[in-house]
C-alpha positions as a Markdown table, in Angstrom:
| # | Residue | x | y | z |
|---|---|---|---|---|
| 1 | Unk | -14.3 | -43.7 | 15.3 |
| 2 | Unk | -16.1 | -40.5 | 15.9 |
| 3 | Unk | -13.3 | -38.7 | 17.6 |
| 4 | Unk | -11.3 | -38.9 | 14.4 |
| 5 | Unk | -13.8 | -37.6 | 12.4 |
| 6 | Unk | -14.1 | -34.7 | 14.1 |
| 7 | Unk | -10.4 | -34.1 | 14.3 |
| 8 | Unk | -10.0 | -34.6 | 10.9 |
| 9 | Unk | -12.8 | -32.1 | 10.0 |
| 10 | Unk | -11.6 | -29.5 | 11.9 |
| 11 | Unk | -7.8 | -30.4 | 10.6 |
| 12 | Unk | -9.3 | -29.6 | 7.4 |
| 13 | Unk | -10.7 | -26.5 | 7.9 |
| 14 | Unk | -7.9 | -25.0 | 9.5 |
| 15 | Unk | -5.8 | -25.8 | 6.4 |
| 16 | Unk | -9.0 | -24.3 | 4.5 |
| 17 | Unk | -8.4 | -21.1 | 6.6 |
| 18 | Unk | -4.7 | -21.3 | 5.7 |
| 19 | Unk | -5.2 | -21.2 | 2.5 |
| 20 | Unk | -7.8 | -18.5 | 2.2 |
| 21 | Unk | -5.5 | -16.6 | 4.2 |
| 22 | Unk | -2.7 | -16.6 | 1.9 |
| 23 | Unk | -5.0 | -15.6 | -0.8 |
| 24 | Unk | -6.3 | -13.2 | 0.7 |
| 25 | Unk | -2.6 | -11.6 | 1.5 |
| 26 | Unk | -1.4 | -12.0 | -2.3 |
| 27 | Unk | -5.0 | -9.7 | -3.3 |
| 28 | Unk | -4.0 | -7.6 | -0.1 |
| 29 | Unk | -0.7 | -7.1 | -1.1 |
| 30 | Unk | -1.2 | -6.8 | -4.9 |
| 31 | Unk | -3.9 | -4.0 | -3.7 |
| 32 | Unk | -1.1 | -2.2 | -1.3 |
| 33 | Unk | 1.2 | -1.9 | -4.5 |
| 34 | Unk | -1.3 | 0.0 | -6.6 |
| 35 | Unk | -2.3 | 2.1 | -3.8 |
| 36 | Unk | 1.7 | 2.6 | -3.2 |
| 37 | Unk | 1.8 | 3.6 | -7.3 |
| 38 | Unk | -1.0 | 5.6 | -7.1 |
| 39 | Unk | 0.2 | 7.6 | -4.5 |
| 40 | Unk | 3.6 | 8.2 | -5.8 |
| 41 | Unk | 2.2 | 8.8 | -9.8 |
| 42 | Unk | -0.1 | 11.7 | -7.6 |
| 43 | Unk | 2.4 | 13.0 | -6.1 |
| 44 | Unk | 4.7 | 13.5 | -9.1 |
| 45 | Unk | 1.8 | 14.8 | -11.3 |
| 46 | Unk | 1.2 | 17.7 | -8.7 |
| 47 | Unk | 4.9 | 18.6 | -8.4 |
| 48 | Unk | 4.8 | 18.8 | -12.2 |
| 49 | Unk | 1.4 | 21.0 | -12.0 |
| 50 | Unk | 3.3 | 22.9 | -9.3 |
| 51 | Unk | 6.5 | 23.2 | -11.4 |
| 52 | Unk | 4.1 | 25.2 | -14.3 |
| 53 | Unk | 2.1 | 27.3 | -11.8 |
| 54 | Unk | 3.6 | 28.2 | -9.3 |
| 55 | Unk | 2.1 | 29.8 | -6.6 |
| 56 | Unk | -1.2 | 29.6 | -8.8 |
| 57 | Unk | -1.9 | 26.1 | -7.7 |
| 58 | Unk | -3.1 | 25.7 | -4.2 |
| 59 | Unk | -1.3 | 23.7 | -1.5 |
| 60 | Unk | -2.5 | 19.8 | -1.2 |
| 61 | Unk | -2.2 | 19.5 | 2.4 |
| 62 | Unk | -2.8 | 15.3 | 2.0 |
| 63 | Unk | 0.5 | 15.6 | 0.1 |
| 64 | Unk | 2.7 | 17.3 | 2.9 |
| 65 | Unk | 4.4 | 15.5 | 5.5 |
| 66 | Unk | 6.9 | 16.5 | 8.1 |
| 67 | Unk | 10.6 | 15.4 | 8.4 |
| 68 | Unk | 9.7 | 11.9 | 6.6 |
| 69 | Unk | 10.8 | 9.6 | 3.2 |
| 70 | Unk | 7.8 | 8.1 | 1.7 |
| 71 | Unk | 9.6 | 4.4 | 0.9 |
| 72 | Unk | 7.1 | 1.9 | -0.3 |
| 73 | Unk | 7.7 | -1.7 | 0.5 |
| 74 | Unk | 7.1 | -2.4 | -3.6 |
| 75 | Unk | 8.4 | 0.2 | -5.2 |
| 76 | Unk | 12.2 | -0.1 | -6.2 |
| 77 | Unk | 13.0 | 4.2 | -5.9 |
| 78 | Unk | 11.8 | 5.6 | -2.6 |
| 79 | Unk | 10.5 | 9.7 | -2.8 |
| 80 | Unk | 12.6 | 11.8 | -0.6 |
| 81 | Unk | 10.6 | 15.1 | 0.6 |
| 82 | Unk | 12.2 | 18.0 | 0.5 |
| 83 | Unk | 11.2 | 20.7 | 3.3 |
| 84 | Unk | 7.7 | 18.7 | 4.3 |
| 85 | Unk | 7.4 | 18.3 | 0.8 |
| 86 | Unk | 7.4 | 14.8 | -1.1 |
């Protein structure tokens, strides 16, 4: 019957669009933990910098936010920020 057909092909896509979805949330999320790393390996590498130069090195104002932790759904330690500071 015709009406089956069609069911079936549209059953089948939407299990096709399931699928894709869910790979496309395991690149998404692999992609979210490197950013997450990233971030937090940049923001250690300037305190260091800091920690040598002191007043030298310039503020990174991308690096400074107010009265927040930075806690990263993949990361096991979170990075506390000391006065604005992560």
């Amino acid at each position: 019957m015709h009406i089956e057909a069609i069911v079936q092909g549209f059953t089948k896509m939407k299990g096709d669009i399931a699928a894709e979805r869910r790979a496309y949330e395991r690149v998404w999320n692999e992609r979210e933990k490197n950013l997450d790393l990233v971030m937090r390996i940049t923001t250690q590498v300037f305190g260091s910098i800091k920690g040598i130069a002191g007043c030298a090195i310039g503020l990174v104002q991308s690096l400074y936010i107010r009265n927040r932790v930075y806690r990263s759904p993949h990361l096991s330690k979170s990075t506390e920020i000391h006065n604005g500071r992560w």
